[in-house]
One Martini backbone bead per residue (centre of mass of N, CA, C, O) as a GRO file, in nm:
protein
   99
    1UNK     BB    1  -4.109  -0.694  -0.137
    2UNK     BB    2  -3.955  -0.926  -0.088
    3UNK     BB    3  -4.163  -1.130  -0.013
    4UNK     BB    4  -4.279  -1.137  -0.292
    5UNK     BB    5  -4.055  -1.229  -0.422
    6UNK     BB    6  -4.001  -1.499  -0.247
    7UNK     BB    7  -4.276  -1.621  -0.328
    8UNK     BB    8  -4.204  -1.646  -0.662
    9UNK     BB    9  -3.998  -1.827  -0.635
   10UNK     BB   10  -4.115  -2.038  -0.476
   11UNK     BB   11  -4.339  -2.106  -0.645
   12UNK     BB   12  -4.166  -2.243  -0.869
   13UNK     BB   13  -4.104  -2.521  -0.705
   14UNK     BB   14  -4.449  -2.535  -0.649
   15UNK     BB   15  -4.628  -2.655  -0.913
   16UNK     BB   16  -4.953  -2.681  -1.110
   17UNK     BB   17  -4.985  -2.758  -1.454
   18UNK     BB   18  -5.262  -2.649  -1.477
   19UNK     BB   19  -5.125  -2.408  -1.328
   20UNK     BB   20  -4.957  -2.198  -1.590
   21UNK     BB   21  -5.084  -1.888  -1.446
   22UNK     BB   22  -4.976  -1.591  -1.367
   23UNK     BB   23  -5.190  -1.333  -1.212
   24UNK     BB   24  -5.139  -0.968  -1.177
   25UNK     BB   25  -5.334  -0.753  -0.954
   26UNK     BB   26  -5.464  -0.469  -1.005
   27UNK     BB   27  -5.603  -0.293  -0.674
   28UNK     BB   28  -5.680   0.048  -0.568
   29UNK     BB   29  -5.846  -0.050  -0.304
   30UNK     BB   30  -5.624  -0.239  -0.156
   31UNK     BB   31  -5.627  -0.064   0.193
   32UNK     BB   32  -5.597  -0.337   0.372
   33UNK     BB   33  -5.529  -0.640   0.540
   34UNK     BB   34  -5.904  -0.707   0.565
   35UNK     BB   35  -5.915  -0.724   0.274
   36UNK     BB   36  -5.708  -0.929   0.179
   37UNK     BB   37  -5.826  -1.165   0.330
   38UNK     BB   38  -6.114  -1.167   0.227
   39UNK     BB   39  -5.994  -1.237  -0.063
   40UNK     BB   40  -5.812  -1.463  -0.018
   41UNK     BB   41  -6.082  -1.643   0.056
   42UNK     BB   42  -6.218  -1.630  -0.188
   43UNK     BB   43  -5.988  -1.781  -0.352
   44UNK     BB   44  -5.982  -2.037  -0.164
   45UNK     BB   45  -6.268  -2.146  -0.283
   46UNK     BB   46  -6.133  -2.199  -0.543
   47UNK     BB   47  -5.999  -2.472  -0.723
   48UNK     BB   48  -5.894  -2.266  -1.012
   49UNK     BB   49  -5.749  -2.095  -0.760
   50UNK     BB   50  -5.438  -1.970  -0.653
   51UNK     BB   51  -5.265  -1.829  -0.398
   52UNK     BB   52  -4.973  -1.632  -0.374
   53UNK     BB   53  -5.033  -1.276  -0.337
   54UNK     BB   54  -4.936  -0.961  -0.202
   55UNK     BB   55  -4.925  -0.576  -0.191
   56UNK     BB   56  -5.033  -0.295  -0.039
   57UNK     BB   57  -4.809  -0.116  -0.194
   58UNK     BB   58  -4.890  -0.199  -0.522
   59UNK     BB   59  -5.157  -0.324  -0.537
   60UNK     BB   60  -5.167  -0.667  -0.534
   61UNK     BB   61  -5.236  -0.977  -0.697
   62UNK     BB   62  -5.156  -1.331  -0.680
   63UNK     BB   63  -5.227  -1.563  -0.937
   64UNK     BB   64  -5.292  -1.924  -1.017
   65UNK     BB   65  -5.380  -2.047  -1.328
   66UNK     BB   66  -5.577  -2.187  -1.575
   67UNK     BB   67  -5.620  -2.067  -1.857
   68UNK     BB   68  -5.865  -2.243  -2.005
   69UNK     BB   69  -6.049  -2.112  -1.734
   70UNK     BB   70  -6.001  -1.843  -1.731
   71UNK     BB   71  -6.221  -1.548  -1.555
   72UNK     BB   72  -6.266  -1.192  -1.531
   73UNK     BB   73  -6.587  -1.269  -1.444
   74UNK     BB   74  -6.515  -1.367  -1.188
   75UNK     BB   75  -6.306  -1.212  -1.057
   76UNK     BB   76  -6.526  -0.930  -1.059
   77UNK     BB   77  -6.728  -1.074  -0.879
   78UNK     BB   78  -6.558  -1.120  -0.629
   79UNK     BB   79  -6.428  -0.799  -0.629
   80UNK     BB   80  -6.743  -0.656  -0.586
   81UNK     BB   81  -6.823  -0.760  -0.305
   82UNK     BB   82  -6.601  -0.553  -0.174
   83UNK     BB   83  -6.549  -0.379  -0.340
   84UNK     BB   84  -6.358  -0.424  -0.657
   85UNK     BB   85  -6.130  -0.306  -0.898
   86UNK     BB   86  -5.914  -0.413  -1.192
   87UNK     BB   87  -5.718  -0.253  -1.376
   88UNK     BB   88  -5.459  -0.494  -1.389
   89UNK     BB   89  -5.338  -0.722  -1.588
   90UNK     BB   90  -5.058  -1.002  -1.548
   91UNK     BB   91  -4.885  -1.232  -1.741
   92UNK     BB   92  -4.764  -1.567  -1.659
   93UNK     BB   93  -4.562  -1.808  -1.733
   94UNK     BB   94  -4.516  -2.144  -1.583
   95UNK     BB   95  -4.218  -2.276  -1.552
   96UNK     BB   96  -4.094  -2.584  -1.471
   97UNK     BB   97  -3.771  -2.730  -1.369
   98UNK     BB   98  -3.822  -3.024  -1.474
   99UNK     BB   99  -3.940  -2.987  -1.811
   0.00000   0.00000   0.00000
């Protein structure tokens, strides 16, 4: 958990103006690092999606996207692919400390 807080606190200070929204996404299936793995290349394929980061234990994923283009039906379909089904998002503004 705390690796998981590192992680968000750190991206505040790296931060695309366009990718305005961290979306963190509760995934029941999330249960192995190579499930994980193989989620998080599949994000890293998309240009409108940075991954942020995941965590097996609260089966989390977080990503940051610009919101005008954010699609859950894009998201829904990338992790049918897996066996993975999206049970809750939450979403959260990202905003620059020196905006």
């Amino acid at each position: 958990i705390i690796a998981f807080v590192f992680l968000l606190l750190f991206n505040g200070f790296y931060y695309d103006k366009d990718k305005n929204t961290e979306v963190t996404l509760t995934i029941p299936q999330l249960n192995s690092i190579e499930l994980t793995k193989h989620i998080e290349n599949e994000f890293k394929k998309h240009k409108d999606i940075d991954f942020i980061g995941g965590s097996l234990q609260t089966r989390t994923m977080v990503i940051r996207v610009d919101e005008k283009e954010f699609s859950k039906k894009n998201i829904e379909n990338l992790l049918y692919k897996w066996g993975c089904e999206v049970s809750d998002y939450y979403y959260r503004k990202v905003y620059a400390i020196n905006d």
